[in-house]
N, C-alpha and C positions, 0 to 999 in steps of 0.2 A: 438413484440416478446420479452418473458419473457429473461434477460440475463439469464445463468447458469454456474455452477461453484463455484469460490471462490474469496473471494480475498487476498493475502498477502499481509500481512504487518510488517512494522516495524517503531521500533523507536531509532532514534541515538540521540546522545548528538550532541550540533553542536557551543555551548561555555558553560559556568559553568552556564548562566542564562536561556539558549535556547535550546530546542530541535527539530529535524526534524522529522516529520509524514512522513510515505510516505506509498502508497501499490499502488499494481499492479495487473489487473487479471490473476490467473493464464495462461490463453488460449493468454493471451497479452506478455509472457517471449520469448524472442530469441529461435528462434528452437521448439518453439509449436507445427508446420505446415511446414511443406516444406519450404526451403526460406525465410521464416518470420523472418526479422531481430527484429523485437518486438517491443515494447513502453517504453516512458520513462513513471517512476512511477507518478502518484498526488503526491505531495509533499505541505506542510504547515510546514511553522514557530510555534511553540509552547513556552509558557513562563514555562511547566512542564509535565511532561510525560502523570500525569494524562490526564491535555488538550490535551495531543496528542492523550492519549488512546479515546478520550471520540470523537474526531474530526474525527477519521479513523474508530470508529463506528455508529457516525452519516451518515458518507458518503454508508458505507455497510447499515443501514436501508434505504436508498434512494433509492440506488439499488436493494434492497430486496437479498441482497447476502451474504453468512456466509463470516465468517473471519479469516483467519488462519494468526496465528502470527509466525515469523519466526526472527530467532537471529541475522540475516542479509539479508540486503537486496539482488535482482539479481545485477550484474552491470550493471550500465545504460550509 
């Protein structure tokens, strides 16, 4: 079964040298589905945004699923 959907993501700063990748699918968020307390995000360490950007689209070609970027992440 093909997944469907999206995924979110984002990217925080997480020191001045480090930043964190993270996404989650959307159908994976708290309150998707009845009950459904949700998932915590994939998360990766990165040494620059670009690497982040380039690491949370690797992951989406994998999955064959698009990527919506989002200026924060859900709470996890």
């Amino acid at each position: 079964m093909k997944p469907h959907g999206s995924l979110l993501a984002w990217i925080k700063p997480n020191s001045t040298d480090q930043f964190v990748a993270a996404f989650v699918g959307e159908g994976a968020l708290p309150g998707a589905y009845q009950d459904f307390m949700g998932r915590k995000p994939a998360m990766q360490l990165c040494s620059s945004p670009d690497e982040a950007r380039q690491w949370v689209e690797e992951q989406a070609e994998a999955l064959d699923l698009p990527v919506k970027w989002v200026s924060n992440g859900p709470d996890a």
